[in-house]
N, C-alpha and C positions, 0 to 999 in steps of 0.2 A: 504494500500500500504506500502511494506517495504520497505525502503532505506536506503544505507550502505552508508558512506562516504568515507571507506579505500580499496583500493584493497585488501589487504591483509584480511580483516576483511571476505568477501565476497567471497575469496576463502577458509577462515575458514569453512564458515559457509553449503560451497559448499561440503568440503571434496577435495577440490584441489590444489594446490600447487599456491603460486601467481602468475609465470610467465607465466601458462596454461592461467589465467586472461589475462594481460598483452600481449602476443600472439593473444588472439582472439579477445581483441582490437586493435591490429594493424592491425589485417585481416579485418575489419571490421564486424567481427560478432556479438560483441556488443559494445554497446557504453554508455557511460556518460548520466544522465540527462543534463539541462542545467544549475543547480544549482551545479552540480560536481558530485553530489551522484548516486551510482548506485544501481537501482530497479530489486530487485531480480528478480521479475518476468519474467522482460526482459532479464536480462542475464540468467536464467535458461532456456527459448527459444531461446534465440541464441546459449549458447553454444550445445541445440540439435541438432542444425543446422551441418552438414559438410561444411567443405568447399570444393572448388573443388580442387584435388591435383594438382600437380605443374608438364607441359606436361612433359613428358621425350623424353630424345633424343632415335632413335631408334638403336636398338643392331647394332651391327657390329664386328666380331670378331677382336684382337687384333695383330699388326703384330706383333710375334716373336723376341723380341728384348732384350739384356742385358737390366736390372734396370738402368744404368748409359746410357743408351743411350734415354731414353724415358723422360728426364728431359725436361722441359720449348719447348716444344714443339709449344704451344702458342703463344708464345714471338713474333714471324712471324706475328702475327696480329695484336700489338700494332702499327707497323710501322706508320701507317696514321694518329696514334693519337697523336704522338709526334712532338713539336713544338718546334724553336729554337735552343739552342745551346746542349739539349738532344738530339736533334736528330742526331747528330755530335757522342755523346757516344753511345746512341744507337744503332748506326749502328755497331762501333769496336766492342762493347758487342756482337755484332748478329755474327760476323764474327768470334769472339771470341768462339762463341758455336757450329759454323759450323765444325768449326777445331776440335773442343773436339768431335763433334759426330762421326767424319770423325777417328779421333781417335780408339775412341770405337768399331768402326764398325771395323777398322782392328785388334785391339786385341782379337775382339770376331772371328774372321777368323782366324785367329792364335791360337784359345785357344786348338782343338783339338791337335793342333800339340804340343803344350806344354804340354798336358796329356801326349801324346805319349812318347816325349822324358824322360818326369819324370818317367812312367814304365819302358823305359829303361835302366836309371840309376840307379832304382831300382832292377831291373833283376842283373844290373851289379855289383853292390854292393853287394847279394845276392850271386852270382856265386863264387866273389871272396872271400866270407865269409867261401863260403862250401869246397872251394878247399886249404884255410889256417887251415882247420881244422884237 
């Protein structure tokens, strides 16, 4: 029976990096003797092991929205967890980013129109370039 006493030694000896160790001890996929040392054999069976991956949430497409508007979306769900006198800032905080989204959602409805007016004063500047020539 071979046993290592270093994690590090053990993923030497593995060809793996120590925190791949490290990791599939916390997963539970191998573990310590009870003297501390760890027996190759065992871990070269567990790390064959998979673990099961972690569920994912299911797709759903994205609503169309400016970067600056999809910040701390979240945040709405803390609400129940906070106790005390955070709860007090938390909420200005929450109102605080209603306003900013509420914000954003109008400058993004204004944004075409500000293309627009910027080709226009482009046109404009441009006309009157050609006609001082």
């Amino acid at each position: 029976m071979s046993s290592v006493t270093s994690a590090r030694e053990v993923a030497r000896r593995l060809g793996i990096s120590h925190t791949a160790i490290q990791k599939a001890e916390r997963a539970g996929r191998i573990a310590r003797e009870p003297s501390g040392a760890w027996d190759m054999v065992k871990v070269r069976a567990g790390l064959a092991t998979k673990s099961a991956p972690a569920p994912r949430k299911p797709y759903r497409p994205r609503a169309k929205q400016p970067p600056w508007a999809r910040a701390a979306h979240h945040l709405g769900d803390l609400a129940s967890d906070i106790r005390g006198p955070a709860r007090g800032i938390h909420a200005e905080l929450e109102r605080a980013r209603q306003a900013l989204q509420r914000a954003a959602e109008q400058i993004s409805a204004l944004y075409p129109e500000i293309l627009r007016l910027e080709r226009a004063c482009d046109a404009a500047i441009a006309a009157q370039e050609r006609g001082g020539e």
